[in-house]
ChimeraX commands (.cxc) that place a marker at each C-alpha (Angstrom):
marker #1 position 0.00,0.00,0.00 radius 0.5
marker #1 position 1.76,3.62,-0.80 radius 0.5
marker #1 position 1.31,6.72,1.26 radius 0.5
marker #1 position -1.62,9.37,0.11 radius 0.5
marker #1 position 1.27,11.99,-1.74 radius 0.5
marker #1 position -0.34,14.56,0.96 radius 0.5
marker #1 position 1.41,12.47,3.68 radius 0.5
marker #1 position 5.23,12.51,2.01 radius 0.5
marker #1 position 7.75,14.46,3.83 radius 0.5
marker #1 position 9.68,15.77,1.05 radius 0.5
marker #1 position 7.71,18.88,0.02 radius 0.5
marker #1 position 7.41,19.89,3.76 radius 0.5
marker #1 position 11.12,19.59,4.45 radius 0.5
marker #1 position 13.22,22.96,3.63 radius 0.5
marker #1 position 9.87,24.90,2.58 radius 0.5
marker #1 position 8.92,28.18,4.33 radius 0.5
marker #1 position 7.90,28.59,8.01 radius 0.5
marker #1 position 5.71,31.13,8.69 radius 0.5
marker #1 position 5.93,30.25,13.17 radius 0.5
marker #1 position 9.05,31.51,15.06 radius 0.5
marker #1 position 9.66,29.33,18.09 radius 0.5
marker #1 position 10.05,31.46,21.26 radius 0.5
marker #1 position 13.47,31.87,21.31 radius 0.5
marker #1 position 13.65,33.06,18.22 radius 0.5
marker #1 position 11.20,35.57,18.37 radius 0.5
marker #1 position 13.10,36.89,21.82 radius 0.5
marker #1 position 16.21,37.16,19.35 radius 0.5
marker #1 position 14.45,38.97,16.83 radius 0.5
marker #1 position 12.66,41.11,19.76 radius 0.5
marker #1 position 16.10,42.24,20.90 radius 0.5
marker #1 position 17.30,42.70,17.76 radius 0.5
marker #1 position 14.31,45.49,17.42 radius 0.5
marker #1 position 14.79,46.94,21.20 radius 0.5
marker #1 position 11.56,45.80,21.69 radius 0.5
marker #1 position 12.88,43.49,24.70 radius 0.5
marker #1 position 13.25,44.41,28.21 radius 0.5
marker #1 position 15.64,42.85,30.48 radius 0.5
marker #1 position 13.88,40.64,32.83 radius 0.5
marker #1 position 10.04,40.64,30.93 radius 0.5
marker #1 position 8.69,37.10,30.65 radius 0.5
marker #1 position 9.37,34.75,27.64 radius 0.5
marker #1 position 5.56,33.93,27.91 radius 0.5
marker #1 position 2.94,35.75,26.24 radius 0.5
marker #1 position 4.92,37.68,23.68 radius 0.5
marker #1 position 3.32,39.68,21.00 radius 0.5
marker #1 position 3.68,38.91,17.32 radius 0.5
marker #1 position 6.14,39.38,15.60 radius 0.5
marker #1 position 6.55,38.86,11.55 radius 0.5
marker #1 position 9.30,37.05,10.41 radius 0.5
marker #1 position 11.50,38.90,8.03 radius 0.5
marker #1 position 13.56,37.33,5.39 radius 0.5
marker link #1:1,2 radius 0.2
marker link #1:2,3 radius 0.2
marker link #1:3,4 radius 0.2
marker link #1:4,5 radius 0.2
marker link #1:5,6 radius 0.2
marker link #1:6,7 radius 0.2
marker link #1:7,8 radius 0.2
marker link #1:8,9 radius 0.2
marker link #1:9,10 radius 0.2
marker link #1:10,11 radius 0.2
marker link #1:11,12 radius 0.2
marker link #1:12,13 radius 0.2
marker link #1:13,14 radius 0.2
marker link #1:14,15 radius 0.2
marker link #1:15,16 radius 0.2
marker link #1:16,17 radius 0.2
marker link #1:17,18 radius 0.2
marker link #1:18,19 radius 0.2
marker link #1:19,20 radius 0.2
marker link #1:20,21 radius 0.2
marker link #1:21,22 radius 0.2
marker link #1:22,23 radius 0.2
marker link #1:23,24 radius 0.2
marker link #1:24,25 radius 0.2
marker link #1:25,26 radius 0.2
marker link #1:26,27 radius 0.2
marker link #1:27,28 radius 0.2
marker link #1:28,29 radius 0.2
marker link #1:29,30 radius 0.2
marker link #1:30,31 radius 0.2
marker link #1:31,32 radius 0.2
marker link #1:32,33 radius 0.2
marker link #1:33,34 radius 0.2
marker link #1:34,35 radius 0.2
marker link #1:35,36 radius 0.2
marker link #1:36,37 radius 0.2
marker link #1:37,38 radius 0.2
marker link #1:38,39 radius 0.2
marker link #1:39,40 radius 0.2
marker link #1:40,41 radius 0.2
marker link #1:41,42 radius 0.2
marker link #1:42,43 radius 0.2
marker link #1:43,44 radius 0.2
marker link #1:44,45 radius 0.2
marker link #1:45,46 radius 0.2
marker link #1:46,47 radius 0.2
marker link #1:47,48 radius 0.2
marker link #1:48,49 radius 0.2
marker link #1:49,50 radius 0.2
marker link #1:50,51 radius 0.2
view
C-alpha cells in the first residue's frame, strides 16, 4: 500500500515557516529593542518574520 502523496515528507522539508519558536522571536525582539531585560518569555506579542 503507498502513502496518500499529501502524507510525504519531502515537500514539507526545507519549505517556508511562517511560526518563530520562542526563542527566536526573543532574538528577533532584541534585535528590534523591543525586549526588556527581565520581561517574561511567555505571552509575547507577534512578531513577523523577516527574510
Amino acid at each position: 500500500m503507498s502513502k496518500h502523496s499529501s502524507l510525504k515528507a519531502s515537500s514539507s522539508v526545507g519549505g517556508k515557516r511562517s511560526v518563530l519558536k520562542r526563542f527566536e522571536r526573543v532574538k528577533l525582539l532584541r534585535e528590534r529593542g523591543q525586549w526588556k531585560q527581565g520581561q517574561s518569555p511567555v505571552g509575547l506579542p507577534k512578531t513577523k518574520f523577516e527574510a
